[in-house]
C-alpha positions as CSV (number, residue, x, y, z in Angstrom):
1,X,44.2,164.4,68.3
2,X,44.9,163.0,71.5
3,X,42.2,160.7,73.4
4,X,40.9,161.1,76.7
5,X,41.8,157.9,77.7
6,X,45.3,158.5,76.5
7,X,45.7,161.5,78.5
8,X,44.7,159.8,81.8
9,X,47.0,157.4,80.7
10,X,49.7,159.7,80.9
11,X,49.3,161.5,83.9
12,X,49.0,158.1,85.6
13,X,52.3,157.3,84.1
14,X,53.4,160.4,85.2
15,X,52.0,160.7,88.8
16,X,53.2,156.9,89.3
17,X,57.0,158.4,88.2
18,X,56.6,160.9,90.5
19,X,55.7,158.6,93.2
20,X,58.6,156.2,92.5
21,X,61.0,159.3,93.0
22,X,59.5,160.1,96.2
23,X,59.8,156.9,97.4
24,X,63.3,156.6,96.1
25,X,64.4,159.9,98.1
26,X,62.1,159.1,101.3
27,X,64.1,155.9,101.3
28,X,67.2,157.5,100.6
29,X,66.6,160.1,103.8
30,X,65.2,157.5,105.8
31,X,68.6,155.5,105.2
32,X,70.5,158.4,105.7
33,X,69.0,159.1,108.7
34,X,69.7,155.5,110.3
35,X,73.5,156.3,109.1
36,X,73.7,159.6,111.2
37,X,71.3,158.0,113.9
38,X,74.0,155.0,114.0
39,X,77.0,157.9,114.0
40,X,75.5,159.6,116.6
41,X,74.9,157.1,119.4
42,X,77.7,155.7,120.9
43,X,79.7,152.9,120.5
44,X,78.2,149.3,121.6
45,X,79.6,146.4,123.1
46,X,78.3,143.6,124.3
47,X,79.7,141.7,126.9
48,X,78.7,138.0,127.7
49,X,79.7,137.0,131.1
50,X,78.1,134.4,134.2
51,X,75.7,136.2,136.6
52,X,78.0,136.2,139.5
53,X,81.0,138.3,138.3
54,X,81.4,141.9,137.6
55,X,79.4,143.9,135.5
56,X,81.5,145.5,132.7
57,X,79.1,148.6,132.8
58,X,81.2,150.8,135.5
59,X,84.0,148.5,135.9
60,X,87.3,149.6,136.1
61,X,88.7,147.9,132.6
62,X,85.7,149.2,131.3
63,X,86.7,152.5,131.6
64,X,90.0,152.3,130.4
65,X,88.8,150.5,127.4
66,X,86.5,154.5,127.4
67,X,89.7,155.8,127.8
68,X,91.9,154.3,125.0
69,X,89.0,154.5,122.3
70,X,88.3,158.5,123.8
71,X,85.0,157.6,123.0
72,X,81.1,157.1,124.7
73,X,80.5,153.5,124.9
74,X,77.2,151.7,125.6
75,X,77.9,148.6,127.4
76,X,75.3,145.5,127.7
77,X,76.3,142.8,129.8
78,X,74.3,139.6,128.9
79,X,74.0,136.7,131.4
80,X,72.7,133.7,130.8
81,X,68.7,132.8,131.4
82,X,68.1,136.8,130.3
83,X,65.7,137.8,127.3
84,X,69.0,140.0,125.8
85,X,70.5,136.6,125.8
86,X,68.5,135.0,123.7
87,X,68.8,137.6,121.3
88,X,72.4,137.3,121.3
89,X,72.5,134.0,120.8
90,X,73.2,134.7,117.1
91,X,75.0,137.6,115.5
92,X,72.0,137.9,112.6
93,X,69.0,137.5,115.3
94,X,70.1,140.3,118.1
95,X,68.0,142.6,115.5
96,X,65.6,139.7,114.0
97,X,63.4,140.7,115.2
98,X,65.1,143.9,117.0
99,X,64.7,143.8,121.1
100,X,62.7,146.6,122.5
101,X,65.5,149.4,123.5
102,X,68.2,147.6,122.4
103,X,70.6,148.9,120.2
104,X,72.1,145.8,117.7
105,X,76.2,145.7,119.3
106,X,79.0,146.8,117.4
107,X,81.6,144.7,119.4
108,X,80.8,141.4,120.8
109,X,82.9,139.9,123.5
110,X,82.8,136.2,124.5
111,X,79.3,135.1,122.8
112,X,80.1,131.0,121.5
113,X,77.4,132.1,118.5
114,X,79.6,135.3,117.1
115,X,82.9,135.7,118.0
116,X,83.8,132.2,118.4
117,X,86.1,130.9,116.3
118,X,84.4,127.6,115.2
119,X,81.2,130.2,114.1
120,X,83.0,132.4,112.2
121,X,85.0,129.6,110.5
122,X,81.4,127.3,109.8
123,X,78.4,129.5,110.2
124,X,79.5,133.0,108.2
125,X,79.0,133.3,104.2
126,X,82.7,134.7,102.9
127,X,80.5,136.8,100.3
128,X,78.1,138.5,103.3
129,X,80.9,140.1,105.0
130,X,79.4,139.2,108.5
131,X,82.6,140.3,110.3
132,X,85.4,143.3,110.7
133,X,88.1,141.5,109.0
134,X,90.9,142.5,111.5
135,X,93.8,141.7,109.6
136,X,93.2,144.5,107.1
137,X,94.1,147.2,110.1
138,X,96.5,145.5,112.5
139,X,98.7,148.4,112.2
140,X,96.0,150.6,113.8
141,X,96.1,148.1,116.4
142,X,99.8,148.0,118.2
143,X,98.5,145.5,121.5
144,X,97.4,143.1,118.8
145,X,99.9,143.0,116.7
146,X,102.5,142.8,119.6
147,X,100.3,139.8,121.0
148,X,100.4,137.9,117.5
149,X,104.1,138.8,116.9
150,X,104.6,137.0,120.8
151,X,102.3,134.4,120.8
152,X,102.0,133.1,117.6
153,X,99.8,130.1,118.2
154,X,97.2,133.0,119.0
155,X,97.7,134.1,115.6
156,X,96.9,130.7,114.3
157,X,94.0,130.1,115.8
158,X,92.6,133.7,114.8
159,X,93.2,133.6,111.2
160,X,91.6,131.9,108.8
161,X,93.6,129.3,105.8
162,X,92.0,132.9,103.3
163,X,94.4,135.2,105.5
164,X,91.1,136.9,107.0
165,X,90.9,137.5,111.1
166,X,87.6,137.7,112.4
167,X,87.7,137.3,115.8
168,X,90.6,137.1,118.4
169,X,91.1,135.0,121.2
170,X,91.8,135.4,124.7
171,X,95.4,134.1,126.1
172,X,95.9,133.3,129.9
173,X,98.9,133.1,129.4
174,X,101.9,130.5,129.7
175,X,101.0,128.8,133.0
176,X,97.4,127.6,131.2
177,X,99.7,125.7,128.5
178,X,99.7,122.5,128.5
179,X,96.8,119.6,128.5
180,X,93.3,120.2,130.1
181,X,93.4,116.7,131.5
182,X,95.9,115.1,134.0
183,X,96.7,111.5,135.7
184,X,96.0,111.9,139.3
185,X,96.7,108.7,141.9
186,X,95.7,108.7,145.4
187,X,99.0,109.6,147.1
188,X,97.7,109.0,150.3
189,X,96.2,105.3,149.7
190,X,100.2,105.1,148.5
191,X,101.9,105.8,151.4
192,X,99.2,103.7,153.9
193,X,100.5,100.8,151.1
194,X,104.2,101.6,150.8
195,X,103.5,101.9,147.7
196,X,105.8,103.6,144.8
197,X,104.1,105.6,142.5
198,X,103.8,103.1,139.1
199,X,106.1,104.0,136.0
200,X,104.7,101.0,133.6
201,X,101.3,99.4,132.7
202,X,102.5,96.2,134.9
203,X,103.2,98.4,137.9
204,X,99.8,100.4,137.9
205,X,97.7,97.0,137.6
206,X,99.9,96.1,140.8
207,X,98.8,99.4,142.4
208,X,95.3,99.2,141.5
209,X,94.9,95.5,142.7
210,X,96.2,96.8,146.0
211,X,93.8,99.4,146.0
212,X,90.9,96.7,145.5
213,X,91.9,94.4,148.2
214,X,93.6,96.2,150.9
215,X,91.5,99.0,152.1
216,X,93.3,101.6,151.6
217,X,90.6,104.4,152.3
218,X,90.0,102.6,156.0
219,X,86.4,102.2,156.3
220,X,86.0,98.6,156.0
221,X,84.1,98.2,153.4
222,X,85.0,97.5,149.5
223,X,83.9,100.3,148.4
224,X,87.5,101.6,146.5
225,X,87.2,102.3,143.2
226,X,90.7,101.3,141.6
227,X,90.6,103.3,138.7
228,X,87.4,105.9,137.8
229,X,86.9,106.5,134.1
230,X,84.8,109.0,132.5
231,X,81.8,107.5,130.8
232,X,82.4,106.9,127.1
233,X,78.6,108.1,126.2
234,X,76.8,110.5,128.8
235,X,73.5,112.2,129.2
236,X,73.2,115.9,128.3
237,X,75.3,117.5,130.3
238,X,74.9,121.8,131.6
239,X,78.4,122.6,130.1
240,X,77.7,120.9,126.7
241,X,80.7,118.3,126.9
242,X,78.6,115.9,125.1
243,X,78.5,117.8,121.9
244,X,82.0,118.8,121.5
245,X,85.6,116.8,121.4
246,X,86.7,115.5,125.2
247,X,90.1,114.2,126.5
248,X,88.4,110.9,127.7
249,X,90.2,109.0,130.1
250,X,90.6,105.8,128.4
251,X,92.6,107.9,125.2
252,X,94.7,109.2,127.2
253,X,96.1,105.4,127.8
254,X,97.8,105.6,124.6
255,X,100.1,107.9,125.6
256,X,102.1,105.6,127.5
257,X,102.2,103.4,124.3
258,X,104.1,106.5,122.7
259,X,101.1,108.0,120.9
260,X,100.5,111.8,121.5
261,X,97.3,112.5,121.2
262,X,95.4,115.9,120.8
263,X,92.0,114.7,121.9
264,X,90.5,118.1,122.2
265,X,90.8,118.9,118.7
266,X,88.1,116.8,116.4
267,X,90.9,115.3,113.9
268,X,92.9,114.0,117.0
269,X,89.6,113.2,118.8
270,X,88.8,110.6,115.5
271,X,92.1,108.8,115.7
272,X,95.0,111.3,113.9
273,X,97.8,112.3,115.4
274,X,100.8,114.3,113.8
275,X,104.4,113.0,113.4
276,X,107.1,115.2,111.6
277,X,104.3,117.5,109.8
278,X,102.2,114.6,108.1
279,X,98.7,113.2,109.5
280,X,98.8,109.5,111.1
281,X,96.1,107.4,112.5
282,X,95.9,105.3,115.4
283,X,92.6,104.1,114.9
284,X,94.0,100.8,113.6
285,X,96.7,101.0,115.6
286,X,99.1,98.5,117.4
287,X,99.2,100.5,120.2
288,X,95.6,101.2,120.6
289,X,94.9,97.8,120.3
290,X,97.4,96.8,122.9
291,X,95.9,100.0,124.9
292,X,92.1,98.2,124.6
293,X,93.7,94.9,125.4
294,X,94.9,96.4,128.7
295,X,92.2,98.2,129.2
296,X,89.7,94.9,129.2
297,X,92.1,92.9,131.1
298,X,91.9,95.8,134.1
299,X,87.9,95.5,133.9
300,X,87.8,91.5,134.1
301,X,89.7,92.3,137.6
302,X,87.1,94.6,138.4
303,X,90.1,97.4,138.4
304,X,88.1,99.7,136.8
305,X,84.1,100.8,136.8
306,X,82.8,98.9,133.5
307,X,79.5,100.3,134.2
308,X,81.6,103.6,132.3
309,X,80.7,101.6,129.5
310,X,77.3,100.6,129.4
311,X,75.5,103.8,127.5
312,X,78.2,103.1,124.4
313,X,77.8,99.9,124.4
314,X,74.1,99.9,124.7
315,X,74.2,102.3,121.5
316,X,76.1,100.3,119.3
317,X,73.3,97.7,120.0
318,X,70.4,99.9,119.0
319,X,72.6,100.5,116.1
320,X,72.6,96.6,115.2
321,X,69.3,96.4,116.4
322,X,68.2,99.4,114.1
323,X,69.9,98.2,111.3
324,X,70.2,94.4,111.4
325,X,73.8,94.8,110.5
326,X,74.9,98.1,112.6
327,X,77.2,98.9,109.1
328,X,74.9,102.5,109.5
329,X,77.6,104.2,111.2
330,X,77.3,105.4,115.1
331,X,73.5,106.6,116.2
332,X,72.3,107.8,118.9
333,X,71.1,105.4,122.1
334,X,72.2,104.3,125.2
335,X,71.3,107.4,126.9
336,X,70.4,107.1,130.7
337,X,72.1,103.8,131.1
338,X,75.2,102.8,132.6
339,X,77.4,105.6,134.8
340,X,76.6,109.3,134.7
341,X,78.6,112.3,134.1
342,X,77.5,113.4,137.9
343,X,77.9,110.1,138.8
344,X,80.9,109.8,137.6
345,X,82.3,113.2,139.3
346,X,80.4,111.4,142.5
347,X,83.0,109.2,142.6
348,X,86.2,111.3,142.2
349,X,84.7,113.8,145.4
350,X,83.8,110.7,147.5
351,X,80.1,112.6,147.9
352,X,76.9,111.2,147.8
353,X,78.4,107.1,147.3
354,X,79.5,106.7,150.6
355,X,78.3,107.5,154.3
356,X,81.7,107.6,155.6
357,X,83.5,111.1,153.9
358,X,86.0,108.8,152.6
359,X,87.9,108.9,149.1
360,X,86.8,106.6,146.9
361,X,88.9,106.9,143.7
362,X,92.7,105.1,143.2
363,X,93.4,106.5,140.2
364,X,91.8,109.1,137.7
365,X,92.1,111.7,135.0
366,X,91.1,115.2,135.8
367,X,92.3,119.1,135.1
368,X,93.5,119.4,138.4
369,X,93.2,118.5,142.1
370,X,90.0,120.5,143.2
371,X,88.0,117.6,140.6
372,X,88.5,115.7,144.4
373,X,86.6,117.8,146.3
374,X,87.2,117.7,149.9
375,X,90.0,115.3,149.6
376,X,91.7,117.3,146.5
377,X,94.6,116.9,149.3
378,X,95.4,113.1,148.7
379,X,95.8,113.2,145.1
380,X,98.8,114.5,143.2
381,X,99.1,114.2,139.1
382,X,102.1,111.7,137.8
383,X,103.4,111.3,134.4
384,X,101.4,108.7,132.5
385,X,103.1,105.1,133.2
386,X,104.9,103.0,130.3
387,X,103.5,100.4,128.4
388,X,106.4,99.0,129.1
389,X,110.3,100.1,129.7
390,X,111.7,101.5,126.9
391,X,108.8,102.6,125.6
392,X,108.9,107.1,125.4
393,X,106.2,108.5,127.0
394,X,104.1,111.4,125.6
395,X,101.3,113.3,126.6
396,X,98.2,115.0,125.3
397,X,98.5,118.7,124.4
398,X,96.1,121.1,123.4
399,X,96.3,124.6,125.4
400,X,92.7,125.0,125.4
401,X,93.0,126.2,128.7
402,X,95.0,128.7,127.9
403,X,93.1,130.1,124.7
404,X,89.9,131.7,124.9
405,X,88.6,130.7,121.4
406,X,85.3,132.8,121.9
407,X,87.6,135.5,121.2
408,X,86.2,139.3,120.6
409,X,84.8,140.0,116.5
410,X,82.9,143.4,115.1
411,X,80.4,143.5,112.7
412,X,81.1,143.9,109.6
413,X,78.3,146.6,109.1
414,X,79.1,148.8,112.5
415,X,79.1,152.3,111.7
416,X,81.6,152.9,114.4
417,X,84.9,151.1,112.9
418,X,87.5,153.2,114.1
419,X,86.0,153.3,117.9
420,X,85.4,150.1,117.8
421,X,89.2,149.1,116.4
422,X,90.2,150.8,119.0
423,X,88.4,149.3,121.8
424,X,89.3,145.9,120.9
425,X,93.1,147.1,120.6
426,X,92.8,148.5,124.2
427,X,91.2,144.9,125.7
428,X,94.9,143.2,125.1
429,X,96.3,146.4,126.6
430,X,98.1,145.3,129.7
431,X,96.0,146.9,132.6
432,X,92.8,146.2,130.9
433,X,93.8,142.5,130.4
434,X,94.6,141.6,134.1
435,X,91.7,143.8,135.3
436,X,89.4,141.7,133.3
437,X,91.0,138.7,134.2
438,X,91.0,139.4,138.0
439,X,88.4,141.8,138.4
440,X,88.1,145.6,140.5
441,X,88.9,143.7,143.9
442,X,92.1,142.9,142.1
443,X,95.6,144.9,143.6
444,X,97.9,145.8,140.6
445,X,101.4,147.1,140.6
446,X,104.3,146.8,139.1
447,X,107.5,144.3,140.0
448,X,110.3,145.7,138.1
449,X,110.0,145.3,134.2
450,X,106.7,143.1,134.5
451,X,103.3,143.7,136.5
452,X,102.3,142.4,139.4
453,X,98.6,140.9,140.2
454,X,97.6,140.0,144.4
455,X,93.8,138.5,143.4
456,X,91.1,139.6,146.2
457,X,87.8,138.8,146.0
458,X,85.3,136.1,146.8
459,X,87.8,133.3,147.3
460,X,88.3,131.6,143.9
461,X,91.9,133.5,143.1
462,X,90.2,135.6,140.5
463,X,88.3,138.2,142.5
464,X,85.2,139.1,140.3
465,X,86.7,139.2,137.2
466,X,86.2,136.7,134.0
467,X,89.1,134.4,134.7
468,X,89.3,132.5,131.3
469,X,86.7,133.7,130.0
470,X,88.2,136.9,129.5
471,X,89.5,138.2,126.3
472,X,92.7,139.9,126.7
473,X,96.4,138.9,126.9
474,X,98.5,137.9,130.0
475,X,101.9,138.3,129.6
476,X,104.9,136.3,130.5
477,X,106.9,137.1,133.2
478,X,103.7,138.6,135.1
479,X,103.8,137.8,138.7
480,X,100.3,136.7,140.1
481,X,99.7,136.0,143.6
482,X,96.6,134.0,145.2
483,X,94.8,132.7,141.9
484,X,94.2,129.3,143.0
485,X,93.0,128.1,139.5
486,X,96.5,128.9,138.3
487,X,98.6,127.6,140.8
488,X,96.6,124.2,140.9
489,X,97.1,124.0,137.2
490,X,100.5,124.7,137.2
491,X,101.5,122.2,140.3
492,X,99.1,119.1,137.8
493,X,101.4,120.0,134.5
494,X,104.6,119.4,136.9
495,X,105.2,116.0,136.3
496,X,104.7,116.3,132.3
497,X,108.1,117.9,131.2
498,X,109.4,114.7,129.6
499,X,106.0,113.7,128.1
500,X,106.1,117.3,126.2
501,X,109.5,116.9,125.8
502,X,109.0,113.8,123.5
503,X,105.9,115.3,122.2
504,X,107.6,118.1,120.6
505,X,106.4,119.9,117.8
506,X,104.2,117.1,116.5
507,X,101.1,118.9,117.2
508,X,97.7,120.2,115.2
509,X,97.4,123.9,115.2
510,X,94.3,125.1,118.1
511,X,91.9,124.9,116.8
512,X,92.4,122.3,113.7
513,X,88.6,122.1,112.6
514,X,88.4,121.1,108.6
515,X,87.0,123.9,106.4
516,X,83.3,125.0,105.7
517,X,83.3,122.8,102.1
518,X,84.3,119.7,104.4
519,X,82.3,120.5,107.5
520,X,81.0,116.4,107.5
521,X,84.6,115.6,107.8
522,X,84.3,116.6,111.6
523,X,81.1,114.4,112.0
524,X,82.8,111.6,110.4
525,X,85.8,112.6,113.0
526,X,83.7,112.4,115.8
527,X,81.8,109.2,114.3
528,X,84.9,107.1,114.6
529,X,85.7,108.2,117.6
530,X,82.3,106.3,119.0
531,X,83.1,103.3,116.7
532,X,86.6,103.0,119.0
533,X,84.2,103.7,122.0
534,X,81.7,100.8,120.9
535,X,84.3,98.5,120.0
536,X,85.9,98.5,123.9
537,X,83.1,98.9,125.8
538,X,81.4,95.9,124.0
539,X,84.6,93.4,124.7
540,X,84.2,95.4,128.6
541,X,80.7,94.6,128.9
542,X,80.9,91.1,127.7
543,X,83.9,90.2,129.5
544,X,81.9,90.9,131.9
545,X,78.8,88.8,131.6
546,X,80.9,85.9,130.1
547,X,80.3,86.4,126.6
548,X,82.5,86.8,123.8
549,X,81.2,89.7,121.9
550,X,80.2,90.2,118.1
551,X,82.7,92.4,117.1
552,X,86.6,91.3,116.1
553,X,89.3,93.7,115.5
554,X,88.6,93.3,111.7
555,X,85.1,94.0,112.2
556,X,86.2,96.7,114.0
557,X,88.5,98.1,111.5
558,X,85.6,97.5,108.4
559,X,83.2,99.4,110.6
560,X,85.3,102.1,111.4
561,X,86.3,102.5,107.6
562,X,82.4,103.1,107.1
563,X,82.4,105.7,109.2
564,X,85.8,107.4,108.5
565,X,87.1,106.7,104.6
566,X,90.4,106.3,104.3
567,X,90.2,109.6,102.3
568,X,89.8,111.6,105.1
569,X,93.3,111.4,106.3
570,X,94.3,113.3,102.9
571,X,92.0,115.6,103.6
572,X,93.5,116.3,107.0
573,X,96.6,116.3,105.7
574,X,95.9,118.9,103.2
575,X,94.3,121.1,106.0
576,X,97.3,121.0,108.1
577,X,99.4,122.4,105.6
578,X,97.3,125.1,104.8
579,X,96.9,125.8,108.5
580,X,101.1,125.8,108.2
């Protein structure tokens, strides 16, 4: 005979089955019912942009991209400063928690936090499938594959050392090739001077001790700056240039000593350089040495503005001061001291140092002429000079003006993977590309076999559109009429021919970041780099103030091997050939 309490035992057992199934199939609907929910509204894609171009919502490439993918897209254009921004900041947090009436994007175009390539290669987790792995369905994609099969440094930076694509990057095509930073002289203050334009080290100290002593700007005063530097350590600065690897002036020196650097990329930014397929270092270099030993001499002649110097120098004495011994590596400190970045940008425009609207810089690096403001005019870009004669000449190159790496990616979980295949495909479709690039004010037609592109607009050469920003494909041989960017880019990468030219191949793939399991290898990268800052500015700073410094080149060289093992270049090595 069965108990009482036994049969309420069982009908509990059974009612809490039977609640276990409901819930199992009220799940089950309510899942299935976000599936066909997801299936039924229409494609997403975010587009990040600044506030002063066009709108992608109603845009003309915007409805071509409608076009291609013959489907409904929802478009969200996100500017920075707005609360969808900061909800796109990060692929996982646009739903997390979900903004009010804002469905979570499909396709993401241009956001640094998702479709970057440095995020996808650091931030996703291989077995969480974050991203669309495009390389699976490049044949349903004809404009992609033809832009890897003709550009393939594009197909380099997209994949990943696995084979896996998961986001694309933009290409502006063959004029942006080339270095981001050029050498630019006051051609005017030349020809007041009779001056030649300097082809060796020993010639542009000549020049610039001209330019200290002989007026060359007019206004009576000693107010010339020789040679303008970028500072070596900065304040936070609005475009982030702090935080990630910079062509620095003072680098770019050791070109003339025959090294070619690739400063924008972090291995080349921590002293490697590639010769012949295999990782060097000029860390401990002859030539960089003999590039600091010029470099000192110019700032004991008060050719150059040492105060460039003062924030990294300041930092490596909190370091010691921190320490006792400063063997801790580079720290923070220094901030606030010494030369600005504004300041510092002060001085190639002539504005705010001087009363008179004058020029005030000789010589100085920069991407191209407009860094001069008002007097953009005087200046004209010239091969680096010589060490000395004989010596061949390279130059820095990194195309990161040409490469988008923000780049376009899906998520992985999108239930709209055919539409939104498509509409990627359709961005590096020709008209969608150059009316990204240059915008609705735009006029495009054809020239024979290749388009043609007259930029309208609100005076920059690039109408509304997204300029670099964009992601899409430019193609050679398209003829392009009043974009100023362009043109002043291509007239600063004249002079460089024979510095490329000797350069050949020898250079990282873009961009040549180690892999997730080695991400400290870039901070170590980076680390060194301010140990080769510290180490000049302190024999700058005390040259000037008459002392004779802590550091010698061997303490130099056992500080920077604390920072950077010599294990590292392996590791570099073994990174480049899997990039290869």
């Amino acid at each position: 005979m069965i108990g009482r309490d036994s049969k309420r035992g069982r009908v509990a057992e059974i009612v809490a089955a039977v609640l276990v199934v409901a819930m199992i199939v009220a799940g089950g609907v309510a899942w299935n019912n976000r599936r066909m929910a997801a299936a039924r509204r229409p494609l997403v894609i975010a587009v990040k942009h600044d506030a002063d171009r066009t709108n992608a919502a109603g845009s003309v490439w915007a409805k071509l991209v409608e076009q291609a993918c013959g489907c409904a897209i929802e478009w969200h254009d996100v500017t920075p400063g707005t609360a969808e921004w900061q909800y796109v900041y990060d692929l996982y947090s646009y739903g997390n928690p979900p903004l009010r009436n804002v469905a979570e994007p499909d396709v993401f175009v241009n956001f640094e936090n998702v479709s970057d390539r440095y995020h996808t290669l650091y931030m996703r987790e291989p077995d969480q499938g974050d991203y669309v792995d495009f390389a699976r369905y490049l044949d349903r994609m004809p404009n992609v594959s033809a832009y890897f099969r003709a550009v393939p440094e594009a197909l380099d930076i997209a994949r990943e050392t696995d084979g896996t694509i998961l986001s694309i990057p933009g290409d502006a095509g063959v004029d942006f090739s080339g270095a981001t930073e050029h050498m630019f002289i006051n051609q005017t203050w030349l020809d007041k001077l009779g001056l030649a334009v300097p082809t060796t080290w020993d010639a542009l100290r000549d020049v610039l001790i001209a330019f200290r002593d002989r007026d060359p700007n007019g206004n009576g005063k000693a107010d010339e700056i020789p040679m303008a530097i970028r500072p070596t350590a900065v304040n936070p600065d609005p475009d982030g240039e702090q935080s990630k690897p910079m062509p620095d002036s003072w680098l770019l020196m050791l070109n003339g000593a025959g090294i070619p650097t690739q400063l924008n990329e972090y291995a080349g930014n921590g002293g490697y350089y590639v010769v012949d397929g295999g990782i060097r270092d000029f860390a401990r270099s002859a030539e960089l040495r003999a590039t600091m030993d010029y470099l000192v001499g110019l700032a004991k002649e008060d050719l150059l503005d040492r105060n460039a110097f003062t924030a990294a120098y300041a930092r490596k004495r909190r370091n010691q001061a921190m320490t006792g011994t400063g063997d801790s590596g580079v720290v923070s400190g220094g901030a606030g001291l010494g030369l600005s970045l504004d300041e510092y940008r002060a001085q190639l425009t002539g504005s705010g140092l001087s009363s008179d609207g004058v020029a005030l810089a000789g010589v100085a690096f920069a991407r191209d002429a407009s860094a001069f403001g008002d007097h953009a005019g005087e200046y004209r870009a010239i091969a680096m000079p010589a060490r000395h004669e004989g010596v061949t000449v390279t130059w820095d190159r990194s195309n990161r003006l040409r490469f988008n790496l923000t780049g376009v990616a899906v998520r992985a979980g999108t239930a709209k993977l055919d539409e939104a295949l498509a509409a990627v495909d359709a961005l590096f479709s020709e008209p969608v590309s150059l009316a990204q690039y240059y915008g609705d004010a735009a006029t495009i037609t054809r020239d024979g076999d290749h388009a043609k592109v007259t930029a309208n607009g609100d005076g920059n050469g690039r109408g509304r559109g997204y300029g670099r920003s964009f992601v899409g494909w430019i193609r050679p041989g398209t003829v392009i009429e009043g974009d100023a960017e362009r043109d002043l880019h291509k007239a600063a990468e004249e002079p460089y021919a024979a510095g490329y030219a000797a350069t050949g191949n020898n250079v990282m793939p873009i961009p040549f970041y180690a892999a997730k399991d080695d991400f400290n290898l870039n901070s170590r990268a980076m680390g060194a780099r301010g140990v080769m800052d510290e180490y000049l500015s302190e024999r700058i700073i005390t040259a000037d103030f008459g002392g004779d410094g802590s550091w010698t080149w061997d303490d130099y060289a056992d500080m920077l091997g604390k920072t950077r093992p010599d294990g590292d270049a392996r590791i570099w090595q073994a990174r480049l050939e899997e990039y290869a």
